[in-house]
C-alpha positions in Angstrom: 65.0 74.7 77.8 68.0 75.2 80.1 66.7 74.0 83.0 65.3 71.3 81.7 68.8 70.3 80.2 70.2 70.5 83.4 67.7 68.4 85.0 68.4 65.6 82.5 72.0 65.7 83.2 71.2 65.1 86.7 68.9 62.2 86.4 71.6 60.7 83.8 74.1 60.9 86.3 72.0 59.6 89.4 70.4 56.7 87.0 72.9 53.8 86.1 73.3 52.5 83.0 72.2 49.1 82.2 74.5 47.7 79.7 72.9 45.6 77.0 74.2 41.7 76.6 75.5 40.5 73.3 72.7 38.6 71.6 73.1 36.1 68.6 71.9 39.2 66.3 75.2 41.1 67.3 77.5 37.8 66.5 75.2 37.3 63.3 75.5 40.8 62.1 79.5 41.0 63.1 80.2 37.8 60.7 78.8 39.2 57.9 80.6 41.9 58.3 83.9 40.2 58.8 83.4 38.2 56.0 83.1 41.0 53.7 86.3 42.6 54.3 85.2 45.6 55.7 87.8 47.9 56.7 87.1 48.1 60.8 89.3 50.8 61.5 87.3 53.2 60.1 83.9 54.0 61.8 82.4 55.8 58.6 82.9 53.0 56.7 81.2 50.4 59.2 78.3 52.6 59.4 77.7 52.6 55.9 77.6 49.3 55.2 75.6 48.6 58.6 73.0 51.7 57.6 72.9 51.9 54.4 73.8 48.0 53.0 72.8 46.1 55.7 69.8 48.6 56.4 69.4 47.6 60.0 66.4 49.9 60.1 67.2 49.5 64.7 69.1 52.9 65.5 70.4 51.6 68.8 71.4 47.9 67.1 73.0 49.8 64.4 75.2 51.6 66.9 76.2 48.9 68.5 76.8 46.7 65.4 78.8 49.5 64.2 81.0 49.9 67.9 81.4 45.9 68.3 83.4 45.5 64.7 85.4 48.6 65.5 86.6 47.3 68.7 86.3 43.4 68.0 86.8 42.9 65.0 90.1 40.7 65.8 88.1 38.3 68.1 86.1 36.8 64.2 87.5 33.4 63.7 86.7 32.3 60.1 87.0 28.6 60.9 84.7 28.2 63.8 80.8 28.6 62.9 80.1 30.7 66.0 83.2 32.7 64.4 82.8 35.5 66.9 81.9 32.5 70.0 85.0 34.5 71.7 83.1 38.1 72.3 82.2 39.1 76.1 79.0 39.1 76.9 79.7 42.8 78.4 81.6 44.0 75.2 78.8 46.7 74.9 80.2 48.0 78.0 82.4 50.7 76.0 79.7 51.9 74.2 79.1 55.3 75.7 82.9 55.4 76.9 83.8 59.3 76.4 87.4 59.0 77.2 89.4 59.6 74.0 87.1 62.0 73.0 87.3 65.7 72.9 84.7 67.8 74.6 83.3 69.6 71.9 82.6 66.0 70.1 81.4 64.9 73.2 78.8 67.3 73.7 77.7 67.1 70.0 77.0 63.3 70.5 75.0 64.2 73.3 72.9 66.8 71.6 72.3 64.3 68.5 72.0 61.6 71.1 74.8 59.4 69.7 77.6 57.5 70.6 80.6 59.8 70.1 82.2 57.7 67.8 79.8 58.1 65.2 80.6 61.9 65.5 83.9 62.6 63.0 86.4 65.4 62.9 85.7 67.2 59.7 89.2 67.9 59.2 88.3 71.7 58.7 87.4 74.5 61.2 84.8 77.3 61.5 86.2 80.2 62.3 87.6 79.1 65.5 85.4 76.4 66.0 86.1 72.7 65.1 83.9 71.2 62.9 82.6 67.1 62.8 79.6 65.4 61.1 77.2 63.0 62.0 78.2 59.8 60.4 74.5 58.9 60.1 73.4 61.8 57.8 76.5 63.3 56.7 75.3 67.0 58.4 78.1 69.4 59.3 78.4 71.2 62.9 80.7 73.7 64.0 81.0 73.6 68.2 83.0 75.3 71.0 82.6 77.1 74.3 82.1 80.7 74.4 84.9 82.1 74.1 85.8 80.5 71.2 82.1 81.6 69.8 82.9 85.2 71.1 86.4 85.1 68.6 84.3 83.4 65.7 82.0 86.3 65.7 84.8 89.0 65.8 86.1 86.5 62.6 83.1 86.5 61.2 82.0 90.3 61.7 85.5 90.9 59.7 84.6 88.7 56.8 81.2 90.1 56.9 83.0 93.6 56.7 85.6 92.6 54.1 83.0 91.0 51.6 80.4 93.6 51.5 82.4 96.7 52.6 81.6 99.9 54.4 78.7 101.1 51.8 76.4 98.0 53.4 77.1 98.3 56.7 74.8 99.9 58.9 74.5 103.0 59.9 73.0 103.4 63.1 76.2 101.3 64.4 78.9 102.7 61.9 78.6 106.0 62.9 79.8 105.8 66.7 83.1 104.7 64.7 83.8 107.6 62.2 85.5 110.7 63.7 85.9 114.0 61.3 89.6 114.8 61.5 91.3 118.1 61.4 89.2 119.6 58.5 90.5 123.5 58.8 92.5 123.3 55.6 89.7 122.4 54.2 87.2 124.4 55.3 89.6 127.2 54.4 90.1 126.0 50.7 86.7 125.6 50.3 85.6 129.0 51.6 88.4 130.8 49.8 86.6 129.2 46.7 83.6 130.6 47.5 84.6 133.7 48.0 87.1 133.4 44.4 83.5 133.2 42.9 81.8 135.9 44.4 81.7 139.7 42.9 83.2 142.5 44.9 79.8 144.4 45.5 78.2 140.6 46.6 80.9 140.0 49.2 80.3 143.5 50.2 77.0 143.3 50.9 77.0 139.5 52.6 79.4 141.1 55.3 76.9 143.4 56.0 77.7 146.8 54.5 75.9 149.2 52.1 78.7 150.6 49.9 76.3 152.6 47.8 75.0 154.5 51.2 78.2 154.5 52.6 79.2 156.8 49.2 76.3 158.3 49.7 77.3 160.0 53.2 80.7 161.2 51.5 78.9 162.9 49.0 76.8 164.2 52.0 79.8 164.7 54.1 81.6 166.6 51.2 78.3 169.1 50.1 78.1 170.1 53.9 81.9 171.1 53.7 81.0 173.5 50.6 78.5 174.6 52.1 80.4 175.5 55.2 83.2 176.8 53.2 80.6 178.8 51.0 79.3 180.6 54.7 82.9 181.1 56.3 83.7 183.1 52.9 80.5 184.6 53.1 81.2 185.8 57.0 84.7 186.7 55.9 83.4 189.0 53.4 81.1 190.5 56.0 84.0 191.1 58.5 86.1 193.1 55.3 83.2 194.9 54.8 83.2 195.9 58.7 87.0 196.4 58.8 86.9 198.9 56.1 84.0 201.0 57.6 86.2 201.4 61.1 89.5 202.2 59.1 86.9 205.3 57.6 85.7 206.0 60.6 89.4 206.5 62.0 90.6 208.2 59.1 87.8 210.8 60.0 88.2 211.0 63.5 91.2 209.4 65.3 89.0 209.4 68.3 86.3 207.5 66.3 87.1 204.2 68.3 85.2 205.9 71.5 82.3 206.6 69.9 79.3 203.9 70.8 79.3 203.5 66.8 82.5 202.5 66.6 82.2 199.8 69.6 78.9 198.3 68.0 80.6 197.8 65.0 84.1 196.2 66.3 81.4 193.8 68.5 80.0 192.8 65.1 83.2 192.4 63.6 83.7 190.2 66.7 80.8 187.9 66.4 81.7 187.2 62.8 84.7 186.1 63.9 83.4 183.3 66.3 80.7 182.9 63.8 84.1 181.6 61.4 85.6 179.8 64.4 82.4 177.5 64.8 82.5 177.0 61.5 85.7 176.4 60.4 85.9 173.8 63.3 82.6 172.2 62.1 84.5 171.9 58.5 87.3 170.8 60.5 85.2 167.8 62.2 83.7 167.0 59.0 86.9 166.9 56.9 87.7 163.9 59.7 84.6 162.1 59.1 85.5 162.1 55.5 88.8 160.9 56.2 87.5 158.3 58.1 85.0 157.4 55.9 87.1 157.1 52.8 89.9 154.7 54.0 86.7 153.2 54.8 85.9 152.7 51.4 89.3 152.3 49.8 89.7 149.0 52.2 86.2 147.9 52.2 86.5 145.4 49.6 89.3 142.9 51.8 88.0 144.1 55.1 84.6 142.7 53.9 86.5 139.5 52.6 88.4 139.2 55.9 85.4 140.0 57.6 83.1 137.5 55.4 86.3 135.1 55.1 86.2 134.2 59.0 82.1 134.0 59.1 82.1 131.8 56.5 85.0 129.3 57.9 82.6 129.4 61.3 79.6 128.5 60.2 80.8 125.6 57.2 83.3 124.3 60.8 79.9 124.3 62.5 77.6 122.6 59.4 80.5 119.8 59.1 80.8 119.2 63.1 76.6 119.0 62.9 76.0 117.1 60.3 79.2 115.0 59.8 80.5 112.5 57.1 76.9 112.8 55.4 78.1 116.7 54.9 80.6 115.5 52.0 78.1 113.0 50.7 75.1 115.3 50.5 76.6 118.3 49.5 79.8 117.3 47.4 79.3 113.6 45.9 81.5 112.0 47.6 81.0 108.2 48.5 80.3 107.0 52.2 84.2 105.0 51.3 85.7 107.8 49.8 84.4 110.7 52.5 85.6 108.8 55.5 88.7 107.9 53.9 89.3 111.3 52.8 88.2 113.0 56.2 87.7 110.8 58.7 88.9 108.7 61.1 87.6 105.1 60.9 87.8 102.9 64.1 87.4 99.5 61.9 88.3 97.1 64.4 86.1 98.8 67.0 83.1 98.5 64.6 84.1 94.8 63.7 84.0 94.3 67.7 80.7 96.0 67.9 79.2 94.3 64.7 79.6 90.8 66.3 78.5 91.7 69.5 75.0 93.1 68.4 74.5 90.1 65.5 73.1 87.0 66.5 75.1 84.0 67.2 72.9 82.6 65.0 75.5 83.6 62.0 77.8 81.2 62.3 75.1 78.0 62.0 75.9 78.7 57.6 73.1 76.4 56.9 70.0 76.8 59.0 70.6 80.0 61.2 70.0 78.2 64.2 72.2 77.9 67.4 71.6 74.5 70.0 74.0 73.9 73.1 75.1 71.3 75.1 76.8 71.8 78.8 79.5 69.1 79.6 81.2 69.3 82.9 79.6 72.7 83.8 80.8 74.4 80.5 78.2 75.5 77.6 79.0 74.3 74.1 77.3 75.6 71.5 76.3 73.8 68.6 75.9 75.4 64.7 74.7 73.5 61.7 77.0 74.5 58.5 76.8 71.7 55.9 
C-alpha cells in the first residue's frame, strides 16, 4: 500500500495536468446559481445547492461548478444573456491550487481525492489533531503527522485511564508500574496482631520449643539431685560410722593407728570421702543445669515471642515482596484502587505512556477504528474517521 502511494505521487508529479476549458454547461450552471442569490463565499453552501438541489449527478462538474462561483462569482452580469460571457477560458486553472491550504487539509483532499476546498475546518480538534469534513458527505476526520498522533495517544491513553480507572486496566501492563513502598510498619502491626491472638503455649510451640519436655528435664534434673543428695548422706553416714570405730580403736591402743587394721580402715574412710567429692560436684553440675534450665523457662514465653516475632516479620516481608499488590487483595479485601493507594507506588504517567504506545493508532478513528495516511512533501499524515 506504501509503495504503491509513493509510486502514484511520482507519476502525478512527472504527468502534467491538463486543465479542463470552460464549456457552456459551466456558464449555464454558474447563472443559475447567480441568479438564486447564493451566498458564494461559502463553499458548503455552493455545494449544497450544486449536489444536493441542482443534483449534478458529474463528481468532477460538480467540483468545478462549485470552485468557478466561489472564485467568479463577481464576473455574472445580470443584464447580458451570456451573463458570465466574461469568464476565462482557463478559469479551471486554480482548481487543484494547494496554496492557502494547510497540510493536513491538503493531504486529506488527496486521500478522498478532492479538491481541498471542499475539505472544511471543523472548528474543533481531536486530541491534538485538527479536525475537517468532507463537504460532500458531511464525514468527520481527525489528521496530523506523527508526532502529533504520538501526543493524541498519550491524550487519549489518559482519558481512557480517567474514564474507566485503574480496576479496568490491564494487568499484564499495569504491573511494571506499581512498586510496594516501605511496608515494615506494617508487616510489624500485622504480625504483632497475630501474635496478640495467639495463646502462650501456641507461640511456644510455633518457635520451636517443647515447654512440657523442657519441665520434664527439671523434674529429671531435680530427682537426680535427691538422689545424689540421698547417696552423699548415705556415704557421710558410712564415714561416721568409720570415724567412730578408729577413735575405739585409739582409745584401746594409742598405737592402734600402726596396726594394718587401722590403715585399711582410714583408706576406707578415704574413699568415701572422694566417693562425696564426685558426688557433691555432680550435684554441683546439676544444680547449674537447673539454673540454666529455669531462667530458661521463666523467659520462655517473650523469648519465644521475640523469637517467633522476627520469623514471622521475615517470612510475611518475603510473601508481600513475592506476591505483591495481589497480597492485600487476596488475603485482606482490599481493592486493586485502594491497595496501591494504600501501599504502593503508582507510576501513572509512565503507564499512560506505555498504554498508548502498545494500543493501536486505530483508537483515535472514534467512528470506524480504522487509520488511512497520506504523505505530502515527504511527511506521513495520518488520517482517522470520527464523525
Amino acid at each position: 500500500m506504501k509503495l504503491y502511494k509513493i509510486i502514484q505521487e511520482q507519476e502525478e508529479e512527472e504527468t502534467p495536468k491538463e486543465v479542463r476549458k470552460i464549456t457552456p454547461v459551466h456558464k449555464r450552471m454558474l447563472n443559475a446559481l447567480s441568479r438564486m442569490e447564493i451566498d458564494y463565499t461559502d463553499y458548503s453552501v455552493i455545494w449544497n445547492e450544486v449536489w444536493n438541489v441542482f443534483k449534478i449527478n458529474d463528481l468532477k462538474l460538480a467540483e468545478e461548478i462549485t470552485f468557478l462561483f466561489y472564485e467568479f462569482e463577481d464576473v455574472f452580469d445580470e443584464d447580458e444573456k451570456d451573463s458570465y460571457k466574461d469568464l476565462p477560458d482557463d478559469a479551471l486553472s486554480g482548481l487543484n491550487d494547494m496554496s492557502g491550504y494547510d497540510d493536513e487539509q491538503i493531504a486529506l483532499a488527496k486521500n478522498l481525492e478532492l479538491p481541498p476546498f471542499l475539505i472544511g475546518d471543523n472548528g474543533y480538534s481531536h486530541y491534538d489533531l485538527t479536525q475537517y469534513y468532507d463537504m460532500t458527505t458531511n464525514y468527520v476526520y481527525a489528521v496530523g503527522d506523527s508526532d502529533k498522533v504520538l501526543s493524541s495517544m498519550v491524550q487519549w491513553a489518559q482519558e481512557y485511564y480517567d474514564s474507566n480507572g485503574i480496576e479496568y486496566m490491564d494487568r499484564y501492563h499495569l504491573d511494571d508500574y506499581i512498586e510496594i513502598n516501605d511496608i515494615s510498619d506494617f508487616v510489624e502491626q500485622e504480625v504483632d496482631h497475630i501474635l496478640d491472638n495467639m495463646d502462650d503455649d501456641d507461640i511456644i510451640e510455633e518457635a520451636g520449643y517443647d515447654k512440657d519436655e523442657m519441665e520434664d528435664n527439671l523434674n529429671s534434673l531435680n530427682n537426680k539431685v535427691v538422689d545424689i543428695k540421698d547417696e552423699m548422706d548415705t556415704i557421710e553416714s558410712e564415714k561416721d560410722e568409720l570415724q567412730e570405730v578408729l577413735d575405739e580403736m585409739e582409745e584401746e591402743d594409742e598405737d592402734a593407728y600402726e596396726t594394718e587394721e587401722y590403715q585399711k580402715i582410714v583408706e576406707e574412710r578415704n574413699d568415701l570421702d572422694s566417693q562425696w567429692y564426685e558426688k557433691d560436684s555432680e550435684s554441683d553440675d546439676l544444680d547449674d543445669e537447673i539454673n540454666e534450665l529455669e531462667e530458661e523457662l521463666y523467659g520462655l514465653e517473650e523469648k519465644a515471642k521475640d523469637e517467633l516475632r522476627d520469623e514471622k516479620i521475615e517470612e510475611l516481608t518475603s510473601q508481600i515482596e513475592d506476591e505483591g499488590v495481589d497480597y492485600f487483595i487476596d488475603n485482606l479485601g482490599y481493592s486493586l484502587e485502594s491497595a496501591i493507594g494504600s501501599f504502593c507506588y503508582f507510576d501513572e504517567s509512565g503507564f499512560v505512556e506505555n498504554l498508548a504506545d502498545v494500543e493501536d493508532n486505530e483508537r483515535l478513528a472514534t467512528y470506524d477504528n480504522d487509520e488511512d495516511y497520506e504523505r505530502l512533501n515527504g511527511e506521513d499524515y495520518y488520517i482517522y474517521r470520527t464523525e
